[in-house]
C-alpha positions in Angstrom: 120.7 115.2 90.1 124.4 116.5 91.3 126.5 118.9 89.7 128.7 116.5 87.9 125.3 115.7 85.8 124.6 118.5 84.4 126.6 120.9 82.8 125.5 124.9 81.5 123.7 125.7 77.6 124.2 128.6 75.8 120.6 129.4 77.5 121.8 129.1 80.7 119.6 125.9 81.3 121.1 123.3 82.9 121.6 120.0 80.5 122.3 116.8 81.0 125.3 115.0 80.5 125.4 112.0 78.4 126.6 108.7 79.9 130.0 109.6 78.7 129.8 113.1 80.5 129.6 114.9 77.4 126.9 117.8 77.2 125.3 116.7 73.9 123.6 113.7 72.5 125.4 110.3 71.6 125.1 110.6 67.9 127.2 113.6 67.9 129.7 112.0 70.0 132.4 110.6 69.2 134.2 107.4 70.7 137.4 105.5 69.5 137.1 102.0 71.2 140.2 100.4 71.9 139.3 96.7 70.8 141.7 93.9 71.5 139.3 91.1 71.1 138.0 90.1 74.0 135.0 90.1 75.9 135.7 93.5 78.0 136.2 95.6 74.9 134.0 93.9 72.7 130.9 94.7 75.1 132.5 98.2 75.6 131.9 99.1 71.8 128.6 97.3 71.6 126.9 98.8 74.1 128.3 102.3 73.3 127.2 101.6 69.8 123.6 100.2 71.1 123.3 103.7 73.2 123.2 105.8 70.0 127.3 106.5 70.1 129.5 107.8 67.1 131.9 104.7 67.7 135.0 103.7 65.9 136.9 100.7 66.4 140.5 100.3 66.6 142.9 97.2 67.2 146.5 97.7 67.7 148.5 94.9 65.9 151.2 94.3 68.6 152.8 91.2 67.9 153.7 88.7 65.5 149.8 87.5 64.8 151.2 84.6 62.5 152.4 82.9 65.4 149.6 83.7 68.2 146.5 82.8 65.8 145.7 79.9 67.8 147.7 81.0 71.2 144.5 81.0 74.1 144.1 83.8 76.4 146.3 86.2 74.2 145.5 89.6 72.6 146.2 92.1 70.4 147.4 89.4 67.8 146.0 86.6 65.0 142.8 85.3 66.7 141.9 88.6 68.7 142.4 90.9 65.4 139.7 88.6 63.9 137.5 88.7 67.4 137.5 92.2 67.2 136.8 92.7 63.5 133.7 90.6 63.7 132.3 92.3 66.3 132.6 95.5 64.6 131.2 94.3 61.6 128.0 92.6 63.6 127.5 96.3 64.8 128.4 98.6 61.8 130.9 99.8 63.9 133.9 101.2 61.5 137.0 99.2 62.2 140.5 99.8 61.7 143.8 97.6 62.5 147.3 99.4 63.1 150.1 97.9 63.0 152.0 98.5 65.9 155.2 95.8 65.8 158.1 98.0 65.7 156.5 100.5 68.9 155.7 97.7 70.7 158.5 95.8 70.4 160.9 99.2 71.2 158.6 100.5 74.0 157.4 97.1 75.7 159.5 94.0 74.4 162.9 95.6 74.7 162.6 97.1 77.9 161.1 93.8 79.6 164.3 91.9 78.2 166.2 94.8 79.5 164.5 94.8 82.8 165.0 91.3 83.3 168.8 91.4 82.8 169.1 94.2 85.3 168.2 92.1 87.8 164.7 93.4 88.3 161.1 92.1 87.4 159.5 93.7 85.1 155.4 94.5 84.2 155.0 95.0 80.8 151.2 95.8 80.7 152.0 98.8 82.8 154.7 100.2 79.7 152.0 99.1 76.9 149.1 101.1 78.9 151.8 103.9 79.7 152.8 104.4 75.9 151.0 102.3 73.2 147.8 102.0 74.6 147.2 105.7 76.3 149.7 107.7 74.7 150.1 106.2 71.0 146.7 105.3 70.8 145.2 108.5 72.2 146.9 110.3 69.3 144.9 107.9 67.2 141.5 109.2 68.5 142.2 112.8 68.2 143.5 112.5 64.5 139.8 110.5 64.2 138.2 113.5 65.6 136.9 111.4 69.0 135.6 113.4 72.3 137.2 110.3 74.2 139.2 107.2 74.3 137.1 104.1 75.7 138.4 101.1 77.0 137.4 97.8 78.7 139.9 98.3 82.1 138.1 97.2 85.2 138.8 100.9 86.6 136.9 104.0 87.5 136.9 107.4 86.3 135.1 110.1 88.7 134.7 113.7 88.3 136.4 115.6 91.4 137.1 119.3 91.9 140.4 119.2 90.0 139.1 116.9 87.2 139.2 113.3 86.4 140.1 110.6 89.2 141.2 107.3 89.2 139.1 105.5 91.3 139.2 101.2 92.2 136.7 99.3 90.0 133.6 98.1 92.3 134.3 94.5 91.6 137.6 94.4 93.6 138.6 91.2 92.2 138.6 92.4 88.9 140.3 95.8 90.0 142.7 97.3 87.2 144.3 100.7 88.6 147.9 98.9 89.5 148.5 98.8 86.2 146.9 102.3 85.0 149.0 104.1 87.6 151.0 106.0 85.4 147.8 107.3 83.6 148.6 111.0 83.1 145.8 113.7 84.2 145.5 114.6 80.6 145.0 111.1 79.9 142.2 111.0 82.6 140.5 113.4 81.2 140.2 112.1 78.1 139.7 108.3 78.6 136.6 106.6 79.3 135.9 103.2 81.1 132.3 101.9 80.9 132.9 99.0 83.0 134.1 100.1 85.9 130.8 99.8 87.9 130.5 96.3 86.5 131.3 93.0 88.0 132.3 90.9 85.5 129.6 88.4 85.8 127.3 91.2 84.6 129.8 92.1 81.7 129.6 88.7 80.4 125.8 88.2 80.6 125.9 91.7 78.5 128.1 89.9 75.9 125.4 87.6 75.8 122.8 89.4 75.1 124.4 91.5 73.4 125.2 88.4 71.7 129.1 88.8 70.8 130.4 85.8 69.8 133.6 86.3 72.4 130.7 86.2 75.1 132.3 83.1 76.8 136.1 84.2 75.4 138.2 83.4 78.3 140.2 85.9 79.5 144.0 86.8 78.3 146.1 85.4 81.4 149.9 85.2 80.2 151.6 88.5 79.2 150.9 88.4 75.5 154.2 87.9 74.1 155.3 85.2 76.0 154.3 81.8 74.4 153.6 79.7 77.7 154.9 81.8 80.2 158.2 81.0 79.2 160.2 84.4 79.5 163.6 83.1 79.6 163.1 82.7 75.9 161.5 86.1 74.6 165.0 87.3 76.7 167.3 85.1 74.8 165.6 86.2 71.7 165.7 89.7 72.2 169.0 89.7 73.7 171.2 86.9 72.1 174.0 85.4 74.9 172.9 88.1 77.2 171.7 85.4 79.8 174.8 84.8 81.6 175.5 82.0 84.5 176.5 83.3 88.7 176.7 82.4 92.0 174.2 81.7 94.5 175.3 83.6 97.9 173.7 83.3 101.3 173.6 87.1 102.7 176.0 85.8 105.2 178.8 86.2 102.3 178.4 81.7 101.7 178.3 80.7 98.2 176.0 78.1 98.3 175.5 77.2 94.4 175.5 78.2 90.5 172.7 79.7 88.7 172.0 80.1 85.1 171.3 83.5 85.0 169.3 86.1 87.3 166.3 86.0 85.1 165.8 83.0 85.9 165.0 84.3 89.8 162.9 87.1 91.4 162.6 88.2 95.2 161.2 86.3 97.3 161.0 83.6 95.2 161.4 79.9 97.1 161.5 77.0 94.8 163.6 76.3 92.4 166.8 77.7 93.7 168.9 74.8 93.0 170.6 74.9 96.5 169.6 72.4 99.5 170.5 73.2 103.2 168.7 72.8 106.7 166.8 76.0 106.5 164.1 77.4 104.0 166.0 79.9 101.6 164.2 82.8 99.8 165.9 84.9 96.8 166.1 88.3 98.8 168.1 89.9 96.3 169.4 90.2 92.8 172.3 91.6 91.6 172.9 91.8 88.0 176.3 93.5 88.1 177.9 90.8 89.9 175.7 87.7 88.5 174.6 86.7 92.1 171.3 85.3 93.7 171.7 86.7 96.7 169.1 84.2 98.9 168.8 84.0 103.2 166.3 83.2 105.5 162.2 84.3 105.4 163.1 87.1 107.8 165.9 88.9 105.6 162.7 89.9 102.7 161.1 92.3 105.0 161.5 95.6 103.5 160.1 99.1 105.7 161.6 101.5 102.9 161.0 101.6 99.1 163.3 104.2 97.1 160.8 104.9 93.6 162.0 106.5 90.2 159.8 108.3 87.5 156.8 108.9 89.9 153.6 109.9 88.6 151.2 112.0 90.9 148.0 112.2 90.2 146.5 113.3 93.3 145.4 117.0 94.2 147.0 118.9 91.4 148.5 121.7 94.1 150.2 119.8 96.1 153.5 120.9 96.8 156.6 118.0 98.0 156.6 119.7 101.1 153.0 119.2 102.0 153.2 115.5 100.3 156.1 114.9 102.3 155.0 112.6 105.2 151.9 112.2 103.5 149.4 109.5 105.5 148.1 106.8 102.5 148.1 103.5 101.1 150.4 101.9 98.9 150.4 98.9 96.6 153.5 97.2 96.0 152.8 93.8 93.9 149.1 93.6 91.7 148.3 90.8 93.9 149.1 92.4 97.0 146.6 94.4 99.1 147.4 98.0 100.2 149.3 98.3 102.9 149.1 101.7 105.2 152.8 104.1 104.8 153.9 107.6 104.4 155.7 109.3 101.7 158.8 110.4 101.5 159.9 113.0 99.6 162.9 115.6 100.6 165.5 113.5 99.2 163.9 111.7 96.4 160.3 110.2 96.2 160.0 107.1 98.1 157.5 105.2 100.5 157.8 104.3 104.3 155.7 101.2 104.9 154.0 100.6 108.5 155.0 97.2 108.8 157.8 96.1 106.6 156.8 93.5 103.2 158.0 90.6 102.1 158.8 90.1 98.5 159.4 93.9 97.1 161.4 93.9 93.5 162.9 96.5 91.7 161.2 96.2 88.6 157.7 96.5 90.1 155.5 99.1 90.8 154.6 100.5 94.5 151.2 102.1 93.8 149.4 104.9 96.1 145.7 104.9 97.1 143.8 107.5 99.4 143.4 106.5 102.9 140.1 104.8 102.5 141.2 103.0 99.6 139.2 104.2 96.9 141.2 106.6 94.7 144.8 106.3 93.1 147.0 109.3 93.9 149.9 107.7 91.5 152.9 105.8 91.9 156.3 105.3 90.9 158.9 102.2 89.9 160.4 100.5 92.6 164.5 100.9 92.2 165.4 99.8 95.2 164.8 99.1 98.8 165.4 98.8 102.5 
């Protein structure tokens, strides 16, 4: 038994921790599952529940669930309220539903429409994690009197020296920390994520025998407020006669074309451009001000340098910018993208220095840092711009 599994009685006698890390027994502690519906969270309050837990059950009302009742693969709305209420009733688990429209829409909705007209490309689930989900929500727990916050996120959490780490989920394809990279340290500390040892083969057979009616639920795929993928529209709805038509420009200074608006491109991007020539184009930048696709050949995407706004560090809790600066790690600049080895750069605002330049970097996106081996998230920041 290590250290991190026990922790020190009034006695002196060493105890051990409870599966949560909590120094007492499960009845008397208290969990707040966040439950959207689906199959992760749904097994994360069952199991919790079947391990003795004091577990309550919330859903955050996100969206419109008139029109998403029947929507596949969505959450947080119509069919997913009603996944997530009958799986807390199957359990005795108390449940409660908050409507969260307005937030949502202010926090997530707005800025995506807003993102998208600046010419960059936005990820909502990292601003609904960032301020609904782990901020809003973790207010929710406390006011319920919870020790923790647990959620299904394919992440996990590890004890260090300083506290609570972020750490990759050991099923790597199902690996969620891109999008939990702005996870505070005081959010660390207080979430939970049961899964995160799981592949989610095992979760499913769980759900099963658990036997959760959501057990072969498929999983939520499309952001969750866009009906079809179709993101153009959420924009025009949000922002009415915002989406305004440009010019397509070859980096050499040619106009090659019209375009119907920037959000209808992103970097990198190669079909679609509505230009034909004798060479392979690729959108390699967007620039709202002027309504121009700025598009050139393959080698023109390569970016070596990444400038990053509103950074969150979650590494060793002493580091100063001048021993960060320079600083040997990984980085993660698209969810689908592996990490890539670079150094940080810090002296005149944070930014990243990649090894071997990328293809494909946005503005909009996140560039994500990892330790050298890989394993545990140090933070990350927006990308505004590169080089």
């Amino acid at each position: 038994m290590t250290q991190a599994d026990l922790a020190a009685a009034p006695d002196g006698r060493a105890r051990t921790l409870n599966s949560l890390g909590f120094a007492k027994p499960p009845a008397q502690t208290r969990v707040v599952a966040a439950m959207s519906g689906g199959v992760d969270s749904s097994v994360v309050a069952a199991m919790l529940k079947r391990e003795g837990y004091d577990v309550v059950g919330v859903t955050l009302q996100l969206y419109d669930h008139g029109a998403a009742v029947n929507k596949p693969g969505a959450c947080c709305a119509g069919q997913d309220i009603h996944d997530a209420r009958r799986v807390a009733d199957a359990f005795d688990i108390p449940h409660y539903v908050l409507d969260y429209e307005n937030r949502f829409r202010e926090a997530v909705m707005e800025d995506f429409a807003d993102t998208y007209l600046a010419g960059a490309t936005p990820i909502p689930c990292v601003r609904c994690n960032q301020t609904v989900k782990f901020a809003d929500l973790k207010r929710v727990a406390m006011d319920l009197g919870a020790d923790c916050l647990a959620t299904g996120h394919y992440v996990r959490r590890v004890e260090g020296d300083d506290g609570a780490e972020l750490h990759r989920a050991a099923d790597a394809s199902r690996d969620q920390t891109y999008f939990l990279f702005a996870t505070t340290r005081a959010q660390l500390e207080y979430l939970r994520f049961p899964l995160g040892a799981m592949p989610k083969s095992d979760v499913r057979a769980l759900a099963a025998e658990l036997g959760l009616r959501v057990a072969d639920k498929p999983d939520s795929q499309d952001i969750c407020f866009v009906p079809q993928g179709k993101y153009q529209d959420v924009v025009e709805k949000l922002r009415p006669g915002a989406i305004e038509s440009g010019e397509i420009v070859h980096v050499d200074g040619r106009v090659m074309g019209r375009h119907d608006g920037v959000i209808n491109f992103t970097v990198g991007q190669r079909r679609g451009l509505g230009v034909a020539t004798g060479e392979p184009l690729f959108v390699v930048k967007l620039d709202a001000a002027k309504k121009r696709v700025i598009v050139g050949p393959r080698e023109a995407l390569g970016v070596s340098r990444i400038r990053l706004k509103d950074v969150n560090w979650i590494g060793e809790a002493a580091a100063s910018e001048d021993e960060l600066d320079g600083r040997e790690l990984l980085v993660r600049v698209r969810s689908t993208r592996p990490p890539i080895p670079a150094r940080l750069s810090v002296g005149a605002g944070w930014g990243v220095v990649l090894d071997v330049p990328e293809e494909g970097v946005a503005p909009g996106q996140a560039a994500v840092f990892y330790a050298k081996d890989g394993a545990r998230v140090l933070g990350g920041g927006w990308i505004a711009g590169t080089a």
